[in-house]
N, C-alpha and C positions, 0 to 999 in steps of 0.2 A: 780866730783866736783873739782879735780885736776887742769882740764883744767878752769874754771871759777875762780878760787885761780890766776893760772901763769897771766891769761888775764888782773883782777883784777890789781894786782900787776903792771903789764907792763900799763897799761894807770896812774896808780896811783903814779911811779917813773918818767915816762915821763912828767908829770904835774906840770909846773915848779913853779907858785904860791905854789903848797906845799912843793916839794923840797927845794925852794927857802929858808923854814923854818924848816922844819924835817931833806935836806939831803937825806940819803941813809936808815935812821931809818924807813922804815915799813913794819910791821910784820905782819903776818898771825894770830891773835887770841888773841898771847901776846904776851909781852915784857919781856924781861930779868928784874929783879929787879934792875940792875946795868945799865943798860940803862941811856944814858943821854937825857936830856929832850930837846926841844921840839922831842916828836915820835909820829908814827900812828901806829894803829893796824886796823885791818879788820875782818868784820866773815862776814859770811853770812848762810842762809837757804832754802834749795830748798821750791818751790812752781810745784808742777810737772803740767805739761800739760797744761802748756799757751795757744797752739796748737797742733797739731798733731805732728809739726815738731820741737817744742823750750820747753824749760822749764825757768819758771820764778827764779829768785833770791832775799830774799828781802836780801839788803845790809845795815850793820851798817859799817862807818867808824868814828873813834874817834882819833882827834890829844891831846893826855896831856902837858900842860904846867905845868911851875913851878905856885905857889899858887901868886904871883906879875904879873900874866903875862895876865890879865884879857880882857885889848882890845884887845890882840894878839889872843884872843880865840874867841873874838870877830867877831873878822873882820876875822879869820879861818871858822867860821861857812858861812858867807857871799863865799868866797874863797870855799868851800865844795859845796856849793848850783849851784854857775857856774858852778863847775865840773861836777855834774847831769845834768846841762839844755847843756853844749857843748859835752855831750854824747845820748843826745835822752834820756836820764834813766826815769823812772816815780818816779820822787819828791814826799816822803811823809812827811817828816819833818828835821828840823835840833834846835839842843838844845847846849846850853853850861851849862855847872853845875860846884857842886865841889866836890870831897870827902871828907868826914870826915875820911876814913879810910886813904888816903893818904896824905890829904892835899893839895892836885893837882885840878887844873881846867881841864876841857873838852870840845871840844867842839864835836858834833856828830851831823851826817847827816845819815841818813835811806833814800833807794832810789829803787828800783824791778829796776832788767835787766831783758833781755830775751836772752837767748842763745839757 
């Protein structure tokens, strides 16, 4: 899973529409508390045996804005959705929300690779 994490990360830093907004901020699962905002996190969950030779991934990535930052979450979910279609990935949804525990917007995008 290691290798699917580095690969993740390496198209996810290189992609300059979220750099553009996050930076150098994304992380593997979570975020430091102290973290300044806008950041991503990632996780993912195998699916084994796509084929013989690849195993699937379904992938959640989530950028947090501060609780004012509502179009930018916006139009981040849009920006996340290209990044699945200019990877081949299989699209299965993208949502923006809020927490009540933080106080923070979200937006998230769920997508299957295959490695």
């Amino acid at each position: 899973m290691i290798e699917v994490s580095k690969h993740l990360h390496s198209i996810l830093s290189a992609y300059l529409p979220l750099t553009n907004v996050v930076q150098t901020r994304i992380y593997p699962l979570i975020a430091n508390e102290t973290v300044v905002f806008p950041f991503a996190v990632y996780g993912f969950g195998e699916v084994p045996y796509e084929s013989k030779d690849a195993c699937a991934y379904t992938v959640n990535v989530a950028v947090w804005f501060d609780q004012n930052k509502i179009i930018e979450a916006y139009t981040m979910a849009d920006v996340l959705k290209t990044l699945a279609e200019l990877n081949s990935w299989e699209f299965i949804n993208t949502n923006v929300d809020y927490s009540d525990v933080t106080q923070k917007i979200f937006s998230e995008i769920n997508f299957k690779i295959i490695m």
